[in-house]
N, C-alpha and C positions, 0 to 999 in steps of 0.2 A: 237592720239591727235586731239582734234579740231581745228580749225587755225581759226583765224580771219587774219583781214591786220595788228595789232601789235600784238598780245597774242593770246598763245594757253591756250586752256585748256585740262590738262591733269589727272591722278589718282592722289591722293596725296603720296608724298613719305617721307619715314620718317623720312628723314631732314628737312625737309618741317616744320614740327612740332613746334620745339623749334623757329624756326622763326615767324611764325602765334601768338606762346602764347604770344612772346613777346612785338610784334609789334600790335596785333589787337587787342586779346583778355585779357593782362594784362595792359591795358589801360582802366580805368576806365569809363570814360567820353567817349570813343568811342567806348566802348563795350556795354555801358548802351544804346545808341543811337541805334545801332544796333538790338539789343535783345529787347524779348517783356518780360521778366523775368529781376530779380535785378542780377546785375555783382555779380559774387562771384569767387574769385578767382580758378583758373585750377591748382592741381597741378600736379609737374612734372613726367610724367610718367602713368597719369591716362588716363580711356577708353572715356574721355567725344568724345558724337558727334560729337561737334563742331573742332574736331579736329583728331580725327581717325575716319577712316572709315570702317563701317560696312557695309559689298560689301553685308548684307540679307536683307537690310532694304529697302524694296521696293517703300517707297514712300520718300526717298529723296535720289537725287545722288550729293553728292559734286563732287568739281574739286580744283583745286589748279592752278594759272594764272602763267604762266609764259611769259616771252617776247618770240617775235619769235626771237628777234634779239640777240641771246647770251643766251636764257635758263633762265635768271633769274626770281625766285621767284618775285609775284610782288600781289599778292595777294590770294584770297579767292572767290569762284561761289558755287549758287547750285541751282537744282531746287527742291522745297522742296513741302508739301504738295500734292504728286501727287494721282491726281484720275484719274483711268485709267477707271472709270464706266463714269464719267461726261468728260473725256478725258483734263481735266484741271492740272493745275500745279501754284505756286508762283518760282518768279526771286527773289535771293539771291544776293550781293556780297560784296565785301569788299577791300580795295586798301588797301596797306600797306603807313602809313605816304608819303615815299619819291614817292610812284608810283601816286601819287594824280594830277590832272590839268596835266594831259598830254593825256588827252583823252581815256586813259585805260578802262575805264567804259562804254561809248558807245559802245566799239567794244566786251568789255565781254558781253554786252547785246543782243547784233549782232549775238555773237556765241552761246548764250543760247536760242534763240531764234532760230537757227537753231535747234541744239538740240531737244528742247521741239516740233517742228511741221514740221520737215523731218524726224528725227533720232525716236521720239517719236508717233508721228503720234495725238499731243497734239489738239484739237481745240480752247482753250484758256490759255493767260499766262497773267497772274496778279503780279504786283506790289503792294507794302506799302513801303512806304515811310513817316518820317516825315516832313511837308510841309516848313522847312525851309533849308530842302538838298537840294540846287539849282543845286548841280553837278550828282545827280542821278534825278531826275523831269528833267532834259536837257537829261541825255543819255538817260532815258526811253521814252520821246516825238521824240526823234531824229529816235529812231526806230520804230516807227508809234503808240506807247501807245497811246491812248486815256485818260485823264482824268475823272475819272467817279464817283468822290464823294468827299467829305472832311467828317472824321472821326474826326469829335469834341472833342478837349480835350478828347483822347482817349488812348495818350500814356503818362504815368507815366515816366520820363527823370529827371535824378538828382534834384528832390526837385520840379515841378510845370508838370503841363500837357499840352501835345502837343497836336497839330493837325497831323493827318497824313492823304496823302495825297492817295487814290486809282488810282488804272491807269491798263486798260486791252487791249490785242491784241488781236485780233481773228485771228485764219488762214489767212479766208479767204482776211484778210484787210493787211495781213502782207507783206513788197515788202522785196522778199529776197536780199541780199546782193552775189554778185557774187562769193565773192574772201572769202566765207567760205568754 
């Protein structure tokens, strides 16, 4: 397991599952936000991605958050899109309803970010974000992101388009955190 100062992150397991469909992914409005595809429901027992894991699929690794303090499920990480030619990668994650405004998201970004440029040996980590997620734009600037574009009415979101917001770390710029 990875460890941050609250959450680790670990493989997913397969209780894990029916918790995530329920709480992130059979959520309409918070899955549509999320995703750059229209929500369609998961049903139960299928091979989707976003929710089993395929230990062949080289360019994205999930994780499942759990607290350090007691184990609990607490959310969803991944680093997805990885190029191991351009040594690059995208930041993924997802809180469950209740695990939300408790700082859970800076410190999954902390550890993916370990991850992607100790673990990985990544030289760049990108974010997307849509520009009105004020609690992912704070965890990601928290961890030295950079801001580096706005993507104009780019994301289709329940019925009008958004802006989303770009944001990249370089190795070199990244201060690591001790207590990963």
């Amino acid at each position: 397991m990875l460890r941050g100062s609250k959450v680790g992150l670990r493989a997913r397991h397969e209780d894990d599952i029916p918790i995530l469909r329920a709480e992130l992914y059979d959520d309409v409005v918070n899955a549509s936000r999320a995703e750059s595809r229209p929500w369609r429901p998961i049903t139960p027992g299928s091979k989707d991605s976003r929710l089993v894991v395929d230990d062949k699929a080289d360019g994205h690794v999930p994780f499942s958050v759990v607290e350090l303090d007691g184990g609990t499920l607490v959310g969803t990480a991944n680093l997805w899109g990885i190029d191991n030619h351009n040594r690059s990668a995208h930041i993924g994650l997802g809180l469950l309803p209740a695990s939300r405004g408790k700082g859970y998201g800076t410190d999954v970004v902390t550890v993916l970010c370990h991850y992607g440029f100790v673990v990985r040996g990544l030289q760049r980590l990108q974010i997307e974000t849509l520009s009105d997620n004020a609690a992912m734009l704070r965890a990601a600037e928290r961890n030295g992101f950079v801001r580096e574009g706005v993507l104009r009415s780019s994301a289709w979101v329940m019925g009008e388009f958004l802006d989303e917001v770009l944001l990249g770390l370089l190795a070199q710029d990244w201060k690591p955190d001790s207590k990963v």
